[in-house]
C-alpha positions as CSV (number, residue, x, y, z in Angstrom):
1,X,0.0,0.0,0.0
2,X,1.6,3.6,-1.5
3,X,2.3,5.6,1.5
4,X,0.8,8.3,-0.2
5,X,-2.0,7.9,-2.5
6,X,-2.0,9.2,-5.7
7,X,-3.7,12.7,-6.0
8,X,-6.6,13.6,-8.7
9,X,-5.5,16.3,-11.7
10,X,-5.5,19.7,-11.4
11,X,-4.9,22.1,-8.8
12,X,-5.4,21.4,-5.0
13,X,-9.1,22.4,-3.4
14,X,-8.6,25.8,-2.2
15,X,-10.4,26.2,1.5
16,X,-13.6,28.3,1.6
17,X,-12.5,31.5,3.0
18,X,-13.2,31.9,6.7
19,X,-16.3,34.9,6.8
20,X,-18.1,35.3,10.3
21,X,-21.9,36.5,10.4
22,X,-21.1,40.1,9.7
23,X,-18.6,39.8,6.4
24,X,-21.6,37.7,5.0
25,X,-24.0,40.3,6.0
26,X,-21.6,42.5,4.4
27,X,-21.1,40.9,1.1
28,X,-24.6,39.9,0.9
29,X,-25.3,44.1,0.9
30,X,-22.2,45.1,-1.3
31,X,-23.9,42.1,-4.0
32,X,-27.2,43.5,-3.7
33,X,-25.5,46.9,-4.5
34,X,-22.1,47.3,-4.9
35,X,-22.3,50.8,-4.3
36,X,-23.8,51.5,-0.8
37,X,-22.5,53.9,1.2
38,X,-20.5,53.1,4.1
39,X,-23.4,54.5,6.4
40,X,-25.6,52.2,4.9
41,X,-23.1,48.8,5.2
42,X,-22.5,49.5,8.5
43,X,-26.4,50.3,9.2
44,X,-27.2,46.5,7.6
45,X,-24.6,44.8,9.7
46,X,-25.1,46.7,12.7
47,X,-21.6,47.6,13.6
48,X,-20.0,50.7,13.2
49,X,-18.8,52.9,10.5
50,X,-15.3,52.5,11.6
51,X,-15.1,49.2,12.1
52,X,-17.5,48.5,8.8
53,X,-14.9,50.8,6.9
54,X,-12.1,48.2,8.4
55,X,-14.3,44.9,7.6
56,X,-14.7,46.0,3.9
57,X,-11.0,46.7,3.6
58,X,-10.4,43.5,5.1
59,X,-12.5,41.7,2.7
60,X,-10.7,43.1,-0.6
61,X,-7.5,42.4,0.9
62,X,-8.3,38.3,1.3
63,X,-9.4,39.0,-2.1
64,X,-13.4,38.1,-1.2
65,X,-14.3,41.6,-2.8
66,X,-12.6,41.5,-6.3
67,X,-14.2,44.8,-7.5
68,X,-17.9,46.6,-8.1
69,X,-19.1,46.4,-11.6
70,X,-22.1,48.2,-13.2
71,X,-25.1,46.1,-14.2
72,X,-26.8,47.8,-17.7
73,X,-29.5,46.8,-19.8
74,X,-27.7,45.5,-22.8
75,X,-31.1,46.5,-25.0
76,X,-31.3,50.3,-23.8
77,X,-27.8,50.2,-25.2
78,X,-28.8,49.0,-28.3
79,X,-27.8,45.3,-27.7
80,X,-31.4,43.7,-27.6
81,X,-30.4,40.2,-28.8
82,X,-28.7,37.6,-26.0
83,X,-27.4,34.6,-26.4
84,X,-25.0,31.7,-24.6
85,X,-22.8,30.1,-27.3
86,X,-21.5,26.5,-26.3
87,X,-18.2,26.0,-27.8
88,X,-17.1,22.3,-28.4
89,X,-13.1,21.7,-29.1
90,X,-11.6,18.4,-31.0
91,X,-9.0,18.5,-28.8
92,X,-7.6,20.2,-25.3
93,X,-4.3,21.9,-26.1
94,X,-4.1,24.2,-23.1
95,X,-2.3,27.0,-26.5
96,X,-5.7,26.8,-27.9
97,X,-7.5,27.0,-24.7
98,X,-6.3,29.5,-23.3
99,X,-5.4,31.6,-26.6
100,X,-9.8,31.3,-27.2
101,X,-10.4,32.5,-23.7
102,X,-8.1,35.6,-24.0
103,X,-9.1,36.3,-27.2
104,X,-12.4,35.9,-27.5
105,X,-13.0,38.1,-24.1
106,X,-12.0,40.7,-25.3
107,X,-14.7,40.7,-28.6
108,X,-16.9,43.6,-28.7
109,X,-20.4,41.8,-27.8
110,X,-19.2,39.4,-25.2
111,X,-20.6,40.1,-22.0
112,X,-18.8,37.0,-20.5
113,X,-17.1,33.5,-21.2
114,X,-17.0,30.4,-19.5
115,X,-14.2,27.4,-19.2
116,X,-16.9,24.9,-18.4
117,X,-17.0,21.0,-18.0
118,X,-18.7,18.3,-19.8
119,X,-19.9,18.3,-23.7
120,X,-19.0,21.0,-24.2
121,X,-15.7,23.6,-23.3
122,X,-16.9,27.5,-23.0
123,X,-20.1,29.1,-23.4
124,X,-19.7,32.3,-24.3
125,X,-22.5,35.2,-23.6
126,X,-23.0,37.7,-26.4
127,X,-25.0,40.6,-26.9
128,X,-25.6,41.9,-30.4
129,X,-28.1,44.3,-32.0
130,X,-29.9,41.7,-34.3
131,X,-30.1,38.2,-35.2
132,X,-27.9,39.0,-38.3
133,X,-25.2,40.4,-36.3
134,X,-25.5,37.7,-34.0
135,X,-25.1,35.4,-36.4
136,X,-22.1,37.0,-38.0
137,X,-20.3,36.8,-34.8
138,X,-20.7,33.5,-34.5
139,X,-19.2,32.6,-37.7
140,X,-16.5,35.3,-38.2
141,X,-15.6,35.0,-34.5
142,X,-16.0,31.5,-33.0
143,X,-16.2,28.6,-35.4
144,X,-13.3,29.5,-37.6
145,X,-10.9,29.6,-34.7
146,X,-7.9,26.4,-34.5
147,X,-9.7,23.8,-32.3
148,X,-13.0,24.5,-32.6
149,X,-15.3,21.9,-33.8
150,X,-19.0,23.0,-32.8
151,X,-20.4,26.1,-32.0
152,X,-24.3,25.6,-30.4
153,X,-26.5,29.0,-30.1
154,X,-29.2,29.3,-27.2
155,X,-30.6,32.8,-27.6
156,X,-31.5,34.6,-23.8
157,X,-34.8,35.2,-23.5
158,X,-34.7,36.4,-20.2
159,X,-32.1,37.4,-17.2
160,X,-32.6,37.0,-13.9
161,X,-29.7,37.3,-11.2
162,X,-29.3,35.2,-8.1
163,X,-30.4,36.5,-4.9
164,X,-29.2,34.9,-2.2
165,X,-25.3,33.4,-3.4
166,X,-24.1,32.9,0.2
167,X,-26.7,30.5,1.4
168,X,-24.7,27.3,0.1
């Protein structure tokens, strides 16, 4: 019997950070709107502005609070269509992997991609004006690239965000 037994691919499980019942309460406010005023945070948590000023700092240092983004509505801005496009590769050269990922993030029209499991290898979230330019973005952007075999379109017909991330 190996005294060590052999370890599964990939990087080692990283431990769920540490957050007692005020950094949730925290980051459960700064989700709902990343843009609350200190007064506010510290109202919602119950502790004071100080200390909440502290606690926040605290919880971008450990690297919990990665930033505060905008959320727009892609159609006001003239982006009406949404879609997820599930991106299938022949084979998993980390050079084409990664190349895709970096590339294809930076696209005009891609609100997001994904390195997912399973079928398939990305799905990639696009907004365009029409179906047309939709469709053109598919084909000049995505199915044409080196290890790309299958290319799958699911438009969005409707967004909804999560509410309550901390609760698992």
């Amino acid at each position: 019997m190996p005294k060590n037994p052999p370890r599964p691919p990939g990087p080692p499980p990283r431990p769920r950070p540490a957050l007692d019942e005020v950094d949730r309460l925290l980051v459960a406010e700064l989700l709902r709107d990343g843009r609350a005023p200190n007064t506010a945070l510290a109202r919602a948590a119950g502790i004071a502005e100080s200390t909440c000023l502290a606690r926040v700092r605290a919880l971008r240092e450990r690297g919990i609070v990665t930033g505060v983004s905008a959320e727009v509505d892609l159609a006001r801005l003239g982006l009406p269509v949404q879609a997820m496009v599930a991106v299938r590769f022949s084979g998993h050269l980390r050079a084409d992997v990664d190349a895709f990922a970096e590339e294809v993030s930076a696209l005009p029209g891609v609100v997001a991609t994904y390195n997912i499991s399973g079928a398939n290898d990305f799905l990639v979230h696009v907004a365009a004006p029409s179906p047309e330019h939709l469709r053109d973005f598919v084909l000049d952007n995505l199915t044409g690239r080196p290890g790309v075999v299958q290319a799958e379109t699911s438009l969005v017909f409707h967004v909804r965000r999560g509410t309550d991330v901390l609760s698992t």
